[in-house]
N, C-alpha and C positions, 0 to 999 in steps of 0.2 A: 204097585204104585209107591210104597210105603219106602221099597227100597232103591228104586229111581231116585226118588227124591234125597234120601239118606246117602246114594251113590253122587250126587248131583254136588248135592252141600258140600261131600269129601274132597270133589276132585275141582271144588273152586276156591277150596283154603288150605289145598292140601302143599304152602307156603308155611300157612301157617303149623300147619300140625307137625311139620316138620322140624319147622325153630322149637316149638314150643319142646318137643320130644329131644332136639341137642339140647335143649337148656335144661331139663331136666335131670339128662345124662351128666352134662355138667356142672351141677351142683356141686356136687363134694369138690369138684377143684377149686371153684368160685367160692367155696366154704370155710376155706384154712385161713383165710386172711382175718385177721384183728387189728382194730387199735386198741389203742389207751390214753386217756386224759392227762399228761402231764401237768400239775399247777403247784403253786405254794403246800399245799397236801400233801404232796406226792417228794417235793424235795427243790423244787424251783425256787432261786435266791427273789425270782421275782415275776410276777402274773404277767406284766409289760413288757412282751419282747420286742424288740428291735431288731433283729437280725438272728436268721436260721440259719445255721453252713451243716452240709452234710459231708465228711473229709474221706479219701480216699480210705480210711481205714475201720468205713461206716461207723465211726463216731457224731453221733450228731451234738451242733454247738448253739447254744443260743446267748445272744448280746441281749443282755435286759437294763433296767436302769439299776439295779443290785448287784450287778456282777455279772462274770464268764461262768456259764454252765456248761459242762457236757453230759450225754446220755451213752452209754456203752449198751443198753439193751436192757439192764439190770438195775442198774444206781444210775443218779444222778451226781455228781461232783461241781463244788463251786467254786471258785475262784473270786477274793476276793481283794480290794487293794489293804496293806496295810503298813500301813507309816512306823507300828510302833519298832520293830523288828528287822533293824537293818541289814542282819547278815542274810537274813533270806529275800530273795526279790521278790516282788508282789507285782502284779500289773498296775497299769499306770493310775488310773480310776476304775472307780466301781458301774460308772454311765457309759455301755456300750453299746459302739452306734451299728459298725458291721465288724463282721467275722471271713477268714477266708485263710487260702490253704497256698505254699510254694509247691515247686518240684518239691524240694529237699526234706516234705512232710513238718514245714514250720506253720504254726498258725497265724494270724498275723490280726491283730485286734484293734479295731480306731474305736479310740475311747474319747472323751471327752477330754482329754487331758494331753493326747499324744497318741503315738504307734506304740502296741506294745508285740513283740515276738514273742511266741510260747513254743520254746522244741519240745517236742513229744519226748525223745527219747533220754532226755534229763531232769525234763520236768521245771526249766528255767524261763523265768519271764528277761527278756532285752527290751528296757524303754526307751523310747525316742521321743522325748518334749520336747514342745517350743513352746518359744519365749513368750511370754505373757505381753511383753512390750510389742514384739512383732506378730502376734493372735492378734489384737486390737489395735487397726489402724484405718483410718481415716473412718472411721465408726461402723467399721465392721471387723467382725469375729472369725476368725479362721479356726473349722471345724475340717476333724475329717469324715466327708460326707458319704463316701464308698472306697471301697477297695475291688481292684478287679485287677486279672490275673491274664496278659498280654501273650504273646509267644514265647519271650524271653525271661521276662520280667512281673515284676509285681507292681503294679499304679497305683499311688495315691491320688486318690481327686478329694 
């Protein structure tokens, strides 16, 4: 009787004993994955981010209100604006709103102040501000609000 019934229970879950035995099989693969906490700790210009891009060259970028970050895996690196130092270009502000990527491996950053272009392969910011007179008109502010990447082209909205 003992094993009817032990046979009975097997072959009415035996769904389950099946997942449960791949899943355990599967463990070590389901295993190898980790995160980690990026913050102010760790090397982040700033805790409040605004904008995550991950770029073709798995560089991940984050728009905070401190600056352009990115992550290679290892270090964090910050990008920040600086007025005092005019042979080197700096991005336009330090308040980034989004991040995003061209064909041609350019990054391209709406900040609070303007467009700014970052080429990877020189390591040069290109700004593009406007005018303070034409930002504020008829009582509103012209920010740029996103960036997004068409067939051809790169959109500012």
């Amino acid at each position: 009787m003992c094993r009817f019934i032990i046979y009975r229970y097997v072959m009415r879950n035996r769904y389950f004993f099946i997942i449960a035995v791949l899943l355990f099989a599967c463990n070590g693969a389901f295993g190898q994955y980790s995160y980690q906490q990026l913050d102010n700790s760790y090397g982040l210009s700033n805790s409040c981010i605004n904008s995550i891009y991950q770029d073709n060259d798995n560089l991940v970028w984050f728009g905070t209100w401190d600056g352009l970050n990115f992550y290679d895996g290892n270090t964090i690196h910050v990008f920040n604006y600086e007025k005092t130092d005019a042979k080197r270009n700096s991005i336009a502000s330090n308040v980034i709103y989004q991040v995003a990527e061209d064909k041609q491996r350019s990054i391209w950053i709406g900040t609070v102040e303007g467009l700014s272009k970052f080429n990877k392969n020189t390591g040069d910011f290109s700004n593009y501000f406007y005018s303070r007179k034409k930002a504020v008109s008829n009582g509103y502010t012209v920010a740029i609000n996103s960036l997004c990447r068409p067939q051809k082209q790169l959109a500012v909205i």
